[in-house]
N, C-alpha and C positions, 0 to 999 in steps of 0.2 A: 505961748508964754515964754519970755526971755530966760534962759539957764543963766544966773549970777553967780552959778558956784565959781570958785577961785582954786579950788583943791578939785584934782579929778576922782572920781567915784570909783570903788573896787569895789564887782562883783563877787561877794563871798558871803558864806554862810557861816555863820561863828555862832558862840552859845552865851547869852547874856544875859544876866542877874540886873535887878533893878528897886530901886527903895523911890519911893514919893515921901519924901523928907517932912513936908507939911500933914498928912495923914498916916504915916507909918507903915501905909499899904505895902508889901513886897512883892514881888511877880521874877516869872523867867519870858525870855523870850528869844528869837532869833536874828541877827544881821542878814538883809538882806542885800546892804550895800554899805560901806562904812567908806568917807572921807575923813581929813586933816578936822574938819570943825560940823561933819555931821553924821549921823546915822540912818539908816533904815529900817524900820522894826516889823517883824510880823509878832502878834501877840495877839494871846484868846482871850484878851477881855480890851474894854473898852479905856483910854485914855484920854480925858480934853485936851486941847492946846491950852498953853501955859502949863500944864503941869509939869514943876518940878522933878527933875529924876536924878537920884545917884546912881552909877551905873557901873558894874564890873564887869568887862568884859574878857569871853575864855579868848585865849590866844595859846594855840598849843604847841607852845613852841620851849614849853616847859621851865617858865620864866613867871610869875606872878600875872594875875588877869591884870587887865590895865584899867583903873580906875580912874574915872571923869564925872564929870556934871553937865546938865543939859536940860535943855528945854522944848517941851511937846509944842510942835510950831504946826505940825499939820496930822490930821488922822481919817483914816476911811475905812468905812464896815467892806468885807470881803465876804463872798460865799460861805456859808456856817456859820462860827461864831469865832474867829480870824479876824482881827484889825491888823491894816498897815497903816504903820506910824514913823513920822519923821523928827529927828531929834536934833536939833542945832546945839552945840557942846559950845559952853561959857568960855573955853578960851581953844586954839588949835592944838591937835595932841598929834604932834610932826613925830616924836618916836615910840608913839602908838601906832602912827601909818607905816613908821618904816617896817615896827617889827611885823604889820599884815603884809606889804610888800615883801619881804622877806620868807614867809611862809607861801605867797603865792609862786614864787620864784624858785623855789625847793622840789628838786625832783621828788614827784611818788613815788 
């Protein structure tokens, strides 16, 4: 399968809040990989593709979480009851990635 991303992927683990704006549904979940215009989600319940998501993500870099919108493009059941989920965001969030690049760049 061809890789068409445009933005390169950061491996990180960050803490993510989520609304399904169509059902009200709310949930937490984690980043497993976040670019410029997508996401990767681990989360214990299930998501279709197309859903809708508002999405707040922690960034602890003691700045406001960085709010976006996105759409469930692809989902897969994992060992337990674990979904990994991918989230393509409705527009690129360039200083959302900077302030994760900037975190990962941060001595511990």
């Amino acid at each position: 399968m061809d890789d068409r991303r445009v933005f390169a992927r950061i491996n990180i683990r960050l803490p993510v809040k989520f609304l399904d704006p169509s059902s009200g549904k709310e949930g937490q979940a984690d980043t497993t990989d976040i670019s410029a215009n997508g996401l990767g989600l681990i989360i214990n319940e299930s998501l279709p593709t197309t859903t809708p998501l508002e999405i707040w993500l922690g960034i602890p870099d003691k700045g406001e979480p960085l709010y976006t919108r996105g759409k469930v493009v692809w989902s897969e059941s994992l060992p337990g009851s674990e979904n990994r989920v991918g989230v393509r965001l409705e527009k690129a969030e360039l200083m959302g990635l900077a302030r994760v690049l900037w975190l990962k760049g941060r001595p511990a």
